[in-house]
N, C-alpha and C positions, 0 to 999 in steps of 0.2 A: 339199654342204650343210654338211657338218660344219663344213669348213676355213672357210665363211662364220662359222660362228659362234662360232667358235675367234676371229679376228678382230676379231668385235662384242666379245667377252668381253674380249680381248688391249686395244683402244681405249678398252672403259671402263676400266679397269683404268688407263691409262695414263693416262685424262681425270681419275678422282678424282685419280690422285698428281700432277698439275699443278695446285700451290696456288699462286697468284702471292702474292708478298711484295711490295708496294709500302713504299715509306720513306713514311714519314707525317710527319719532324720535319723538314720542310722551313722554316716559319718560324723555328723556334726555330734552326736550324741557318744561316739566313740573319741572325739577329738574334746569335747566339756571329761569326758571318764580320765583321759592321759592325764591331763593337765591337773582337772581337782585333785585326784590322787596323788601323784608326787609332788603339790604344791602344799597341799596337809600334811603328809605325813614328812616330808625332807626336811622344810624349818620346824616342823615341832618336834623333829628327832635331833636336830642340830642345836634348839633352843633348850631343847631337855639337857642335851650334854653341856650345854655352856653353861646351865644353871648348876649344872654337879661340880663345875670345879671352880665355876666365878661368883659371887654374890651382888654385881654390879649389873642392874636391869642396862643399863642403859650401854652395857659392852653387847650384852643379849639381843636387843634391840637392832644396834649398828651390825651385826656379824649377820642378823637376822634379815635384816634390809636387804643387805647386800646380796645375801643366797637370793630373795625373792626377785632381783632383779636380776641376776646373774643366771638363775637358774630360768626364769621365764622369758631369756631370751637364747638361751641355749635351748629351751624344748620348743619354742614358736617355728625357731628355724630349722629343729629336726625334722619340723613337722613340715612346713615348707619343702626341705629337701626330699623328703619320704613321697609328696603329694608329687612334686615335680619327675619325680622318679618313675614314679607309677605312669605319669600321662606322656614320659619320654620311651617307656617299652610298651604303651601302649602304641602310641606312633608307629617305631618299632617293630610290632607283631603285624599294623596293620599295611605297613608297605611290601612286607613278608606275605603278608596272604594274596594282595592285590599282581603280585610276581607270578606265586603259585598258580592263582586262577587262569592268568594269559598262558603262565610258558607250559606247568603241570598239570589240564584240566581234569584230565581221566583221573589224576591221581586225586584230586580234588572232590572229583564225583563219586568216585568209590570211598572216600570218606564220611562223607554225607550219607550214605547207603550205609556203612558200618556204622555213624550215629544212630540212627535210626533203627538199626537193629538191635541195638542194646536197649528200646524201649520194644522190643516185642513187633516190628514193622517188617514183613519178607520186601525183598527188593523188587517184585514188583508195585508192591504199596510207594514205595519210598523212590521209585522210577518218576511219575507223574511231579512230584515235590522236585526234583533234581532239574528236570530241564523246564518248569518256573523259574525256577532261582538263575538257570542258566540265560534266562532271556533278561534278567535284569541285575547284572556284574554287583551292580551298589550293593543290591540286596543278601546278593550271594558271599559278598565279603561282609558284609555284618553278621551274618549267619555262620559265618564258619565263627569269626571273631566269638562269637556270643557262648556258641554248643560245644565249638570244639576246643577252644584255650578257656573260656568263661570269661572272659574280657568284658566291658562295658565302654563305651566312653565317657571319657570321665570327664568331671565340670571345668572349663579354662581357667575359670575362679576358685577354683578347689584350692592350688594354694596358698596363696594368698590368706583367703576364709581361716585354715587349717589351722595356718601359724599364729594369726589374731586370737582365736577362741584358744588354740591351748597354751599362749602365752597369757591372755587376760584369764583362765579357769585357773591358772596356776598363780598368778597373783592374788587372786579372787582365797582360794584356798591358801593361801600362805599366810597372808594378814592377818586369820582366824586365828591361829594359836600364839602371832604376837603380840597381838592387839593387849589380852593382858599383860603385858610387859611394858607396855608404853603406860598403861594406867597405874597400875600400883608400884611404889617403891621399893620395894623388898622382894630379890630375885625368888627368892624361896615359896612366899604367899603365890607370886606370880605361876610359876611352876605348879602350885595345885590348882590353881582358876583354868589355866592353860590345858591341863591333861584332861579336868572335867568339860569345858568348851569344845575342847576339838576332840574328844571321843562321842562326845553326842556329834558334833559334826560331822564323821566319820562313820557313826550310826545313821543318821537321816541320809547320808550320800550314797550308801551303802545302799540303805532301801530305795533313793529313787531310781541309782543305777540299776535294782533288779526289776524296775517296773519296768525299764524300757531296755533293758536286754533281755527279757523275758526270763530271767531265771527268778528261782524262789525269794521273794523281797527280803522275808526274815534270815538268810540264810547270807546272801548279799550284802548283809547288815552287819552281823555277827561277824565273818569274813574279813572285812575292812575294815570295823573297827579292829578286828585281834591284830592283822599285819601293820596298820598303823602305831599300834601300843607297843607292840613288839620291838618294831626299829625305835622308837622314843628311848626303851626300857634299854637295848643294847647299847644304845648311843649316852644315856645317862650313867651306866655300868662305866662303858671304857671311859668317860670324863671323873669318874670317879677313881675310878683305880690309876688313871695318870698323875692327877691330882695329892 
C-alpha cells in the first residue's frame, strides 16, 4: 500500500509540473510572415531588374521607394479587408446558429449527438452534455460555433492590428535590399551588396519563421532564401533581355 501511494503522490507531483505552453501569437506572427516576405523578396526582385537595364542608383532607389510604399499600403489594407472579412462571416454564421437554435432545436441537438460521435461518444454519453448546453443558449451557440463550423471570435482589433504589422513588416523588409542603393554609387557594386544582404536576410527570416510555425528551421531557411533569389534571378533575366 505504501508504494501505491508513494506513486499517486509521485504522478501528482508530476501532473502539476506539466504546464503546457501554447504560442498564442500565431496571427500576428502569420501577418510579420505576409509582409517580411513579399516586402524582401518584390523590391529586391524589382531592384534586381532595374539594375540589369539602368546603371543609375538613384532611378533604382526612386522606382524602389515607391514599390515599398505602394506595395505596403496595398498588403496593409488586403490585410484589413481579409481581417474584416473574416469577423463579418463570423457575425454571419453566428446570427445563423442563434436562428437555428430557437426555430430548429431538435435539429440542433442531434448535431451535437453526431459531433460527439465522431470522437467515439454513444448518445446516451452525449445526452446529459445536450440538454446543459440546452439550459444555457449562449453557451450552446458558442459550442456549435466552435465544433461544428470551427469558428472562433475574433479580436474587434484584429484589423486594424493586421494592416499595421503587415504594412510596417513590409516596409521593414523592403528597405533591406535598398538600403544598398542609397549607399553606394555604382548600380552594379550595389546589386552585389544588395543580393548578399538580402539573401542572408532571407536566410535568418527563413529560420525564424520556422521557429515559430513549427516546421523544420533549416529547411524554412533554405526555402526562402531559394524563392526570394529566384524571383530576383527572373526579374534580372527579363530586364536584361529587354534591354
Amino acid at each position: 500500500m505504501p508504494r501505491l501511494v508513494n506513486i499517486g503522490a509521485a504522478s501528482q507531483s508530476d501532473f502539476m509540473k506539466h504546464i503546457e505552453k501554447h504560442f498564442s501569437g500565431g496571427e500576428t506572427v502569420r501577418d510579420v510572415v505576409i509582409g517580411m516576405a513579399d516586402g524582401l523578396t518584390v523590391p529586391f526582385a524589382l531592384a534586381a531588374g532595374i539594375s540589369g537595364a539602368i546603371a543609375s542608383t538613384h532611378i533604382v532607389v526612386t522606382a524602389g521607394l515607391a514599390e515599398v510604399a505602394a506595395g505596403s499600403i496595398a498588403m496593409g489594407l488586403g490585410g484589413y479587408l481579409a481581417a474584416r472579412g473574416d469577423a463579418e462571416h463570423y457575425q454571419s454564421e453566428l446570427r445563423r446558429e442563434e436562428r437555428e437554435i430557437i426555430e430548429v432545436p431538435e435539429r440542433e441537438e442531434q448535431e451535437i449527438i453526431e459531433l460527439f460521435g465522431e470522437y467515439g461518444l454513444t448518445v446516451g454519453e452525449a445526452t446529459p452534455v445536450v440538454e446543459a448546453l440546452k439550459r444555457q443558449p449562449k453557451a450552446w451557440r458558442d459550442f456549435m460555433m466552435r465544433f461544428e463550423l470551427g469558428l472562433e471570435a475574433p479580436d474587434p482589433k484584429r484589423a486594424l492590428r493586421s494592416a499595421f504589422t503587415i504594412a510596417g513588416s513590409y516596409v521593414i523588409g523592403g528597405m533591406i535590399p535598398l538600403t544598398p542603393y542609397m549607399l553606394a554609387a555604382n548600380a552594379q557594386r550595389a546589386l552585389t551588396i544588395s543580393i548578399i544582404v538580402t539573401l542572408c536576410a532571407l536566410t535568418v527570416f527563413g529560420f525564424v519563421k520556422g521557429h515559430f510555425t513549427g516546421v523544420s528551421k533549416l529547411k524554412s531557411a533554405w526555402q526562402t532564401a531559394l524563392v526570394g533569389s529566384m524571383a530576383a534571378g527572373v526579374a534580372f533575366a527579363i530586364a536584361k533581355a529587354i534591354s
